[in-house]
C-alpha positions in Angstrom: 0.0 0.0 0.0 1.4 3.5 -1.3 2.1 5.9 1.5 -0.9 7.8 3.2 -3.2 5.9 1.1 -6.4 5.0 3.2 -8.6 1.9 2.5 -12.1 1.7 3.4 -14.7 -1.6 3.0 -17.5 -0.6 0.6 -20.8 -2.5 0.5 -23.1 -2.2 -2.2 -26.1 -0.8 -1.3 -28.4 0.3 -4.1 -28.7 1.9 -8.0 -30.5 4.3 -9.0 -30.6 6.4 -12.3 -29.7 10.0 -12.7 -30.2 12.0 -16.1 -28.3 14.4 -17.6 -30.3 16.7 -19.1 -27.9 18.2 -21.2 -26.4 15.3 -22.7 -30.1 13.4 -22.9 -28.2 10.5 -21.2 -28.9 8.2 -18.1 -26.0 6.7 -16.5 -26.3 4.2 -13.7 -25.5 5.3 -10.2 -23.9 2.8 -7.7 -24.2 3.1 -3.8 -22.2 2.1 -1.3 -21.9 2.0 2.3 -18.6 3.0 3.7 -16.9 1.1 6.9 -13.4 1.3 8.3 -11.7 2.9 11.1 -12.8 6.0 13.2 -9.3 7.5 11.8 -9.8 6.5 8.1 -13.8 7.4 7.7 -12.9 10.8 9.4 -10.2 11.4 6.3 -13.0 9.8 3.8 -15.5 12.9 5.4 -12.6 15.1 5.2 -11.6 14.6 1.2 -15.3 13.9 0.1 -15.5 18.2 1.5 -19.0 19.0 0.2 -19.6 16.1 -1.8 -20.0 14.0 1.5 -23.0 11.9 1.7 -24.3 9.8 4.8 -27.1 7.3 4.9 -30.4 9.5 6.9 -31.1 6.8 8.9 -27.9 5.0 9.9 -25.6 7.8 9.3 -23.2 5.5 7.6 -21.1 7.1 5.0 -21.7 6.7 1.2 -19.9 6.8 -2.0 -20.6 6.8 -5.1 -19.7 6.0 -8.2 -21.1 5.4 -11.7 -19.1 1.9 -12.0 -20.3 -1.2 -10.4 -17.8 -3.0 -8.2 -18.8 -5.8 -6.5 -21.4 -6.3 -3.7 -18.2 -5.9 -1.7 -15.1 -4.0 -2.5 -12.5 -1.4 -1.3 -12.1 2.4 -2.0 -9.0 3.9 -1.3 -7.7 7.5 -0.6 -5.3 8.0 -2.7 -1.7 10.4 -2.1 -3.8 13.0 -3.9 -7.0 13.1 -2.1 -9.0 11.4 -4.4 -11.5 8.5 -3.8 -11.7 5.8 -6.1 -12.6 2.1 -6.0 -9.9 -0.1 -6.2 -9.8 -2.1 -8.6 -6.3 -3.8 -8.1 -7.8 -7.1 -8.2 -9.8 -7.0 -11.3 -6.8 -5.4 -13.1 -4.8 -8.3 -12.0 -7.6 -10.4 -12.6 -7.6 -9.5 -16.6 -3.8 -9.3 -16.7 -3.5 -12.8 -16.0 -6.2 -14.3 -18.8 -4.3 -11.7 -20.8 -1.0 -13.2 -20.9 -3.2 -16.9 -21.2 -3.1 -15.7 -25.1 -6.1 -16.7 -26.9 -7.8 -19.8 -26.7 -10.0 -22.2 -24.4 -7.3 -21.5 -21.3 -8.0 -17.9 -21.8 -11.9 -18.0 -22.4 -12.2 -20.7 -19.3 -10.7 -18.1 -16.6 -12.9 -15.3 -18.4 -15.9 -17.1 -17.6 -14.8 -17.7 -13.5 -13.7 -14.2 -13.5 -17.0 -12.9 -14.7 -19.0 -15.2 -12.1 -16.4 -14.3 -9.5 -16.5 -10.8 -10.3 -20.7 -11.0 -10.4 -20.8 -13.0 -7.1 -22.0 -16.5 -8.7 -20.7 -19.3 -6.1 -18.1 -20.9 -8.6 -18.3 -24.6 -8.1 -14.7 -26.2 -7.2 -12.5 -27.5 -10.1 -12.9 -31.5 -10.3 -10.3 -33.2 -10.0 -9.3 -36.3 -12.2 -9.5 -39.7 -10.7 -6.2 -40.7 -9.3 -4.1 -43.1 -11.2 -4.0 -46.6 -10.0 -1.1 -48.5 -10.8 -1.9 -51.9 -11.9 0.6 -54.7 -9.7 1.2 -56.6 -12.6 3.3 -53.2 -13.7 5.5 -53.3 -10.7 6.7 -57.1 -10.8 7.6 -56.1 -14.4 9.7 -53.3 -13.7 10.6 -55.5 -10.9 11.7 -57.9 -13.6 13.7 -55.9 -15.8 15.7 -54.0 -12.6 16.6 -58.0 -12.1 17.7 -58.2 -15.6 19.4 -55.0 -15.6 21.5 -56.4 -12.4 22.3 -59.3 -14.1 24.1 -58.1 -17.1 25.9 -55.5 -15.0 27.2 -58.6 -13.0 27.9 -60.6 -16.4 29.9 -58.0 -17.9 31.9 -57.6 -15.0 32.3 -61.1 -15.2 33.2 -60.7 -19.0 35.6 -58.0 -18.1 37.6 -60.0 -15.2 37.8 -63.1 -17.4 39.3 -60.6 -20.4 42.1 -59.2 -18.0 43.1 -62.5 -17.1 44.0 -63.7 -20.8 
């Protein structure tokens, strides 16, 4: 973590649409509740200046932000006083099926990254059965360890008789 930066936890709370009336656009509007300690939600209150926003009933702090994410995530307070999600994870996340190349690799960790990043329970990797090892196998690496041993021994044998003559 960079110096004087200040994480908070951030729990998604609600969405709501706001127009721009200039523009003629409506962007999506992402709330979240804001949670940490007494020394970094009193910086958050401090940076947000004007633009801070608590819940009217539970007084909890709020951010907001017109990107989504994750039901549970992180802002952070950055050198500069700014307050932004962080991301870190999804950008190492997409990195990583990045440098997979293209291909099923690459469109297999896609796929758990999206249900990660959406919150769908990813079911565990299955694992392949185990290899048996049939006995029959073993006695015939058995046998030719034997057989190995005995022609080591007979060309010894070979050798001493050649140094005698």
């Amino acid at each position: 973590m960079a110096n004087n930066e200040t994480r908070l936890k951030a729990t998604y709370q609600s969405c709501y649409p706001k127009y721009n009336s200039e523009k003629g656009t409506v962007t999506d509007v992402f709330v979240y509740e804001i949670k940490g300690s007494p020394a970094g939600l009193k910086r958050y209150e401090e940076v947000q200046g004007d633009n801070f926003r608590a819940d009217k009933e539970t007084d909890i702090p709020l951010y907001f932000s017109t990107s989504y994410f994750g039901d549970n995530g992180e802002v952070k307070i950055t050198q500069n006083d700014k307050v932004v999600a962080n991301t870190d994870s999804t950008r190492k996340m997409r990195s990583r099926i990045d440098n997979a190349g293209s291909g099923k690799l690459a469109d297999e960790m896609a796929k758990l990254a999206a249900q990660m990043l959406l919150g769908v329970q990813v079911a565990p990797a299955q694992q392949a059965d185990p290899i048996v090892e049939d006995s029959s196998d073993e006695s015939d690496v058995q046998d030719i360890l034997d057989q190995a041993d005995e022609d080591a021994d007979l060309s010894g044998e070979v050798k001493k008789t050649a140094k005698k003559k």
